[in-house]
C-alpha positions in Angstrom: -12.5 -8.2 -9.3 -9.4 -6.1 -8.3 -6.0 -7.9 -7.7 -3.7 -6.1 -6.2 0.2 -6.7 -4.4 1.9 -4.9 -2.3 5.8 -5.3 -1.3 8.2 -3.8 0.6 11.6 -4.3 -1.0 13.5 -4.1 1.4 15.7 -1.3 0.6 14.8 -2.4 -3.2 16.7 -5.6 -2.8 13.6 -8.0 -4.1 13.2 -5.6 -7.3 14.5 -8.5 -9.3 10.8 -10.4 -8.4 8.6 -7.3 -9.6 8.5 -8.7 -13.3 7.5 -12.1 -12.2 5.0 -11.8 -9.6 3.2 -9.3 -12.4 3.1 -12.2 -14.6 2.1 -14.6 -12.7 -1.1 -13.2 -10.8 -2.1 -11.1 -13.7 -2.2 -8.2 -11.5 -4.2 -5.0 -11.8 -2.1 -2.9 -9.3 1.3 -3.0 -7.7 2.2 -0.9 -4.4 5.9 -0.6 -3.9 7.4 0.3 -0.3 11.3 0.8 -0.1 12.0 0.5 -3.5 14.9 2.7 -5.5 13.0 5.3 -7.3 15.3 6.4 -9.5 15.7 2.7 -11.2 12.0 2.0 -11.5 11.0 1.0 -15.1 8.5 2.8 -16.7 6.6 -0.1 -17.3 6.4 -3.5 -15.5 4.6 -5.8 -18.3 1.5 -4.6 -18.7 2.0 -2.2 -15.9 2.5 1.5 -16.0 4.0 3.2 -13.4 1.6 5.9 -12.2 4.2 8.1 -10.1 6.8 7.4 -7.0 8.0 9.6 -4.5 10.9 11.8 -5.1 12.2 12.7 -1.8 12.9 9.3 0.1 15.8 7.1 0.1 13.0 3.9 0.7 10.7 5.2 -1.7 6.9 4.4 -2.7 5.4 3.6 -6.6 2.6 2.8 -7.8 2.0 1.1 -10.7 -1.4 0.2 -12.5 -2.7 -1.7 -15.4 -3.0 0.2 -18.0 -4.9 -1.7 -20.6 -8.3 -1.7 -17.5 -7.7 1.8 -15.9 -6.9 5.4 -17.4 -4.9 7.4 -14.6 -6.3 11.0 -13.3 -4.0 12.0 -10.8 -1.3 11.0 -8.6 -0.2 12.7 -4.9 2.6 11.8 -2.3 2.8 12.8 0.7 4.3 13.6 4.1 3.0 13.0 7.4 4.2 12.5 10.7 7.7 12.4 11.2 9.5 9.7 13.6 12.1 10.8 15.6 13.8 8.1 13.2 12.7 10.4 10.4 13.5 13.4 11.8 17.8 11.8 12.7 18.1 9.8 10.0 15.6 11.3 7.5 15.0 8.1 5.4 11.1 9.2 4.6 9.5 12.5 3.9 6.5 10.7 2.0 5.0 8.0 3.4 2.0 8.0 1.5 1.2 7.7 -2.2 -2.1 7.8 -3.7 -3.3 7.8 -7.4 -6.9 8.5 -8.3 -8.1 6.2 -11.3 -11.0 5.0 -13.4 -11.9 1.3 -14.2 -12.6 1.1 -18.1 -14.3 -1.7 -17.1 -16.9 -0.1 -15.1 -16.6 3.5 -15.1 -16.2 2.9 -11.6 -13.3 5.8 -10.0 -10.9 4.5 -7.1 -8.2 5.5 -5.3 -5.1 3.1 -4.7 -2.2 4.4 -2.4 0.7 2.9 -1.1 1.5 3.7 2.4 5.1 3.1 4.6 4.5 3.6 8.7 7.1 4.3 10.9 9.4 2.3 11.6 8.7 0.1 15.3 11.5 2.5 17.3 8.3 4.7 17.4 5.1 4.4 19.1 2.3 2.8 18.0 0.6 5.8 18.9 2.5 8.1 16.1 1.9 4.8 13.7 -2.3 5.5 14.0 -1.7 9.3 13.9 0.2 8.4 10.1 -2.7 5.9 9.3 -5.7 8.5 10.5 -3.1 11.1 8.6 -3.0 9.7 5.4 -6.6 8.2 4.8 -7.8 11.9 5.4 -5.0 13.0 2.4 -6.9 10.0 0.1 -10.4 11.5 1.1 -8.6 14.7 -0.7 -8.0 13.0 -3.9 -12.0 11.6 -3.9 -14.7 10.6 -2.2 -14.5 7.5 -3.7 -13.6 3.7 -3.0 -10.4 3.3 -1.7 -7.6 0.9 -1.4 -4.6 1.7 0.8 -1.9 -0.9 1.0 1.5 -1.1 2.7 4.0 -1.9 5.4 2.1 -0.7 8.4 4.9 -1.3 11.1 1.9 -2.4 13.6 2.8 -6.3 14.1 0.8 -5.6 18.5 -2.3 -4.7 19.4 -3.9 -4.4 16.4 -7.7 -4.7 17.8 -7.3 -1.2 18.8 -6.3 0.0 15.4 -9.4 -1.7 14.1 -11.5 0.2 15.7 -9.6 3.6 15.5 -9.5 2.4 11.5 -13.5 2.1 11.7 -14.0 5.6 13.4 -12.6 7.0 10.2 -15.0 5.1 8.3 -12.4 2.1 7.0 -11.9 -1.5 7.4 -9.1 -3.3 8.1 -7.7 -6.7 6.5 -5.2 -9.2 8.1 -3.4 -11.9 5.5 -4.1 -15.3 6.0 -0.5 -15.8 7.9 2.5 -13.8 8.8 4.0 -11.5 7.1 7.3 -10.7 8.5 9.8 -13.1 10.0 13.5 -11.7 10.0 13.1 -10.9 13.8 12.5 -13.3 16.5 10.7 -11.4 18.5 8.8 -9.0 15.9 6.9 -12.2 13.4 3.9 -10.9 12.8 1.7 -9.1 10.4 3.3 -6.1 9.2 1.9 -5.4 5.6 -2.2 -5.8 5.3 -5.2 -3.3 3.9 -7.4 -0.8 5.0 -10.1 0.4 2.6 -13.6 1.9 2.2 -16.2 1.2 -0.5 -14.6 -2.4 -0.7 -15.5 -6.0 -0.3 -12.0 -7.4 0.0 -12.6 -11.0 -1.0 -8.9 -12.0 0.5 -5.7 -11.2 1.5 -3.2 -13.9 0.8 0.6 -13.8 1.9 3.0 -15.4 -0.9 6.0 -16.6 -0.7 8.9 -15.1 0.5 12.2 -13.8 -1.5 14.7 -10.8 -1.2 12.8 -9.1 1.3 12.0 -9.5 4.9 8.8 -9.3 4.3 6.6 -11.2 1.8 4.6 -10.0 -0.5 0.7 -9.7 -0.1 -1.9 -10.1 -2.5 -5.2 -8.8 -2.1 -8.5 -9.7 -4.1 -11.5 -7.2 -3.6 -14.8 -5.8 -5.5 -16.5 -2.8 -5.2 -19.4 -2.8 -2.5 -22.5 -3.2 -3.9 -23.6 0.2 -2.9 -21.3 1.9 -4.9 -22.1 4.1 -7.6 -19.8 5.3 -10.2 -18.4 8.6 -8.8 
């Protein structure tokens, strides 16, 4: 079993809730959107950061647990830019991976945390990033994959489920909402696409610093997996 969170900070103003939530769902992975790079601990509990971006001001981390998994590589990078990006160039990287192996099972994964543009862009550019950056995690293995995040997509989200299954990857929704500072743009923002994954469940927690809550996700390899 795999538990893993993912949260956007919103502009690192729910940092203060990282320790706690490691504690209390005895996580195995944390995926960080808009946090302050530069102030990230090295270790979160009995997480170790495996890398952030360098060039954002809403930057991406990873961390994983480092008693379970022995790190192989880490990656960020750039795709797509918004004409958001391009103006007021908050994000270079939008995508993180790192490439690990389970202690446990020998079994190699890739876990990435992804940030899509931000809804004054199309949703067309959005599926351009997500097709984008699940070809970049191919790069790091052609093993199962986990990328989590603040995909910006809260509409229309049958038709990114099946643009996400021509590339080979699933899609999973939380159980509820996952965004609510906006009237008019509640929805689910932050949810999972993978490959070589059961995902068990998705859960939404509760709320805190951010506008968007945090998700956790519960998944297993797919029985047809074989250790890389």
């Amino acid at each position: 079993m795999l538990r893993v969170i993912s949260y956007n900070l919103r502009k690192n103003a729910a940092s203060g809730e990282l320790t706690d939530l490691v504690n209390r769902f005895d996580l195995d992975v944390l995926c960080l959107q808009e946090c302050d790079t530069l102030a990230l601990p090295a270790e979160l509990d009995n997480l170790h950061l495996a890398d952030s971006t360098k060039r954002n001001r809403l930057g991406l981390a990873v961390y994983y647990r480092k008693d379970r998994f022995t790190a192989i590589s880490t990656q960020a990078f750039a795709l797509k830019k918004s004409l958001h990006d391009r103006v007021l160039a908050p994000a270079h990287e939008r995508l993180i991976g790192t490439r690990l192996i389970d202690d446990e099972s020998q079994q190699e994964l890739v876990v990435a945390s992804f940030h899509a543009a931000p809804l004054t862009a199309l949703n067309s550019l959005r599926r351009n990033q997500i097709k984008a950056a699940h070809a970049e995690l191919r790069g790091l293995g052609d093993v199962p994959t986990l990328m989590v995040g603040d995909y910006n997509y809260p509409y229309f989200k049958d038709n990114l489920t099946a643009r996400v299954k021509e590339s080979g990857y699933a899609l999973s929704l939380s159980d509820t909402s996952t965004y609510t500072r906006y009237k008019f743009f509640k929805g689910h923002f932050d949810f999972v696409t993978s490959v070589g994954l059961d995902i068990d469940n998705v859960a939404t927690l509760p709320s805190g610093r951010s506008d968007h809550m945090p998700i956790l996700v519960t998944a297993q390899y797919s029985a047809a997996e074989h250790v890389a």
